[in-house]
C-alpha positions in Angstrom: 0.0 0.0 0.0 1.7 3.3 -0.8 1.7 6.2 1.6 1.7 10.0 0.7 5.0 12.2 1.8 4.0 14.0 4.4 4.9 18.1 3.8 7.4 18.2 6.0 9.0 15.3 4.6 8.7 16.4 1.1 10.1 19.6 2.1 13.7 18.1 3.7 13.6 16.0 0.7 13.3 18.8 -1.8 15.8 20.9 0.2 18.9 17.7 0.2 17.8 18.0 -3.6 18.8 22.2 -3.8 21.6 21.1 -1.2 23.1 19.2 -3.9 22.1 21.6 -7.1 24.0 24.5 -5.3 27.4 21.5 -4.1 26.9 21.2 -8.0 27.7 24.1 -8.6 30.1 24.8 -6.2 32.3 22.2 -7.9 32.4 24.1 -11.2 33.3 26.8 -9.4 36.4 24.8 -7.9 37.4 24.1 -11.7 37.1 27.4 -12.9 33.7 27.7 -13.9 31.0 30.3 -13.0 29.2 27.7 -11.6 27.4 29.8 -8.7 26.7 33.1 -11.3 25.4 30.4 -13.7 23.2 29.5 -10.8 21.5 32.2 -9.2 21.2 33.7 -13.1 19.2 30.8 -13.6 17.0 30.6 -10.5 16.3 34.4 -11.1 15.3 34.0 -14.5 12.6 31.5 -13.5 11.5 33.3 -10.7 10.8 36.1 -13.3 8.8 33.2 -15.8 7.0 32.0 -13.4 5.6 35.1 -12.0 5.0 35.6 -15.6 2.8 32.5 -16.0 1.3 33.7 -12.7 0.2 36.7 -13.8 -1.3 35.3 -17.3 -3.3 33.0 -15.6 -5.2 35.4 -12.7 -5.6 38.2 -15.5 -8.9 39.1 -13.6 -7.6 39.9 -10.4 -4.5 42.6 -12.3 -7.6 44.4 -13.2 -9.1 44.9 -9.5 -7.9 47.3 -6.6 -4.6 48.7 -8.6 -2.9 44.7 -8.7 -2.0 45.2 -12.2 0.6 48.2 -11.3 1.3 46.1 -7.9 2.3 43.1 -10.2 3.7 45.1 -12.7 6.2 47.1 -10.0 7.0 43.6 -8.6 7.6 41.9 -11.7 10.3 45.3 -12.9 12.1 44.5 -9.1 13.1 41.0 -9.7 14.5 42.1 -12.9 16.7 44.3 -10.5 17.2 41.2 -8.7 18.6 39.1 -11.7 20.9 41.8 -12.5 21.9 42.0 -8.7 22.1 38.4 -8.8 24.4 38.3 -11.7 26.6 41.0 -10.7 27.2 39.8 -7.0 27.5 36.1 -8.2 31.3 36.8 -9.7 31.9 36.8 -5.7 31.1 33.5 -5.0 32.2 33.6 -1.4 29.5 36.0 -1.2 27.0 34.3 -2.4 28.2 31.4 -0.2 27.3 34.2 2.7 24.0 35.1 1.6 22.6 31.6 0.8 23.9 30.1 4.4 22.3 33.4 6.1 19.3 32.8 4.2 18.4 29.1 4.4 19.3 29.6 8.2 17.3 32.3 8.9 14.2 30.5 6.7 15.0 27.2 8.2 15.0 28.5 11.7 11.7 30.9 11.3 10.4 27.5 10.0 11.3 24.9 12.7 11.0 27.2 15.6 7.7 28.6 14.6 6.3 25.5 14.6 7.7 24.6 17.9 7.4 27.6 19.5 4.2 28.9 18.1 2.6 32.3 19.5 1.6 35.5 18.2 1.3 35.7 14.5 3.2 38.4 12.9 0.5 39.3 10.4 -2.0 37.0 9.8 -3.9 38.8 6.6 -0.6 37.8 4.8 0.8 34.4 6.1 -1.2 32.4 8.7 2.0 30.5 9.1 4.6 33.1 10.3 5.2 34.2 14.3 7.3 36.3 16.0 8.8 33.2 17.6 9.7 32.0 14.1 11.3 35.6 12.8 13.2 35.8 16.3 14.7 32.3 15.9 15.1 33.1 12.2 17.3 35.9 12.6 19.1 34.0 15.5 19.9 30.9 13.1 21.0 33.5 10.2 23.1 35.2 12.4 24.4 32.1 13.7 25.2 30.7 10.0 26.8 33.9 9.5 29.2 33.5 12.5 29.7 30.0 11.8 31.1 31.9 8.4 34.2 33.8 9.1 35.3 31.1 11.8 35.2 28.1 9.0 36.7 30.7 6.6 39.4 32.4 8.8 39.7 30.4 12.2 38.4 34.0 13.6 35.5 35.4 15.0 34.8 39.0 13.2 32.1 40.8 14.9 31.0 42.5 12.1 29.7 39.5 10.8 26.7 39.2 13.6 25.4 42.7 11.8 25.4 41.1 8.2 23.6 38.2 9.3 21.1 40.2 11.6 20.1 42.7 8.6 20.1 39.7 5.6 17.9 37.6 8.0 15.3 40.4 8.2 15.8 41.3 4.8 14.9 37.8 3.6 11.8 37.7 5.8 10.6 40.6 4.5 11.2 39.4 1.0 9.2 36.2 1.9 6.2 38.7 3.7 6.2 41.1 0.3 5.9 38.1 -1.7 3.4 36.8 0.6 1.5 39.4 0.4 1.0 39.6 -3.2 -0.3 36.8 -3.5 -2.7 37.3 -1.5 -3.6 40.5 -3.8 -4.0 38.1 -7.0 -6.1 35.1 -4.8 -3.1 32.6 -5.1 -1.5 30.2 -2.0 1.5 29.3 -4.0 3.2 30.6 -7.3 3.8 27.2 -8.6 4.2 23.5 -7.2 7.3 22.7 -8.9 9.3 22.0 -5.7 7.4 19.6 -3.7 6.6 20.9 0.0 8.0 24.3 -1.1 5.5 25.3 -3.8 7.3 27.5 -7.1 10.9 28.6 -7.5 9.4 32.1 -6.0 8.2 30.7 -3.4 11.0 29.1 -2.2 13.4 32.0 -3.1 11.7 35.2 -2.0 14.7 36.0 0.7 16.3 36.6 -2.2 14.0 39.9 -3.0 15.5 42.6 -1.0 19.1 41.1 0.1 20.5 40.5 -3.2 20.0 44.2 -4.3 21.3 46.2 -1.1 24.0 43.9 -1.0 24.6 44.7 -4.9 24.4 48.5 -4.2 26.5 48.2 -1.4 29.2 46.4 -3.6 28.8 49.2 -6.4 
């Protein structure tokens, strides 16, 4: 008798998948390769084609309550993001940064929410998300972020905690934005592709407002 994957299941399964996609590329990266730029490029650009496709399908609700310009303005800043993504991924060691403050800080907000529970942060937009879960989320991307420079150098560098404390909130706010858009346009998910995580954007939204300040810091 076959049983059904339970979410959470699906979802650690889906993330060893990403785990290995981004060791992937990683290792062209260690032979002289873009392998990370080639990457994130490519995760931006279907963020962008899948929003795309979102936006085609719920051509009704563009038309109500100013979501057409709301879509339209979002659509224009992940364009930013793939340029931002494309620029800052010729640092790879960057990129290495922002991914393990990320996936901490989303990983944390998800696991200690759950366990945690308490007051939601804001309901109208995601049922799912507490104050418990963004505390422990920036905690865990800080942490990651720590973790960091004493892999990397043997050294603990302060300024370090203050990266992973702003990208942390940064990504959570990329997640709420994109949260909260689709609730403008009627949709839970943008896509299913990645089972327990939904679409690309879905999975991806810390991405939203960390990759361009950290591009305009880098200019």
């Amino acid at each position: 008798m076959k049983t059904k994957l339970s979410n959470s299941n699906l979802r650690i399964i889906a993330g060893v998948v990403m785990a290995l996609i981004a060791g992937g590329a990683a290792g062209l990266q260690y032979f002289g390769l873009p392998g990370v730029r080639w990457l994130g490029c490519a995760v931006a650009i279907l963020m962008i084609a899948e929003f795309i496709i979102v936006m085609r399908r719920n051509r009704a609700a563009l038309r109500e309550n100013r979501n057409g310009l709301i879509c339209g303005a979002f659509l224009a800043w992940l364009f930013v993001m793939l340029v931002a993504v494309s620029y800052v991924g010729n640092r790879p060691w960057i990129m290495l940064l922002l991914l393990m403050i990320i996936c901490g800080a989303d990983i944390g907000a998800w696991l200690f929410g759950r366990i945690l529970g308490g007051d939601k942060m804001w309901e109208r937009l995601s049922s799912g998300k507490t104050w418990s879960g963004q505390i422990a989320g920036v905690a865990c991307g800080t942490f990651m972020a720590v973790m960091y420079g004493l892999l990397g150098t043997d050294t603990f560098m302060p300024q370090l905690m203050w990266i992973g404390i702003s990208i942390a909130l940064l990504s959570q706010y990329g997640d709420l934005t994109a949260s909260w858009v689709k609730r403008r346009i009627g949709i839970k998910d943008f896509g299913n592709i990645i089972p327990g995580h939904g679409g690309i954007l879905d999975r991806f939204d810390g991405w939203i407002y960390a990759l361009p300040l950290v591009w305009l810091i880098m200019m």
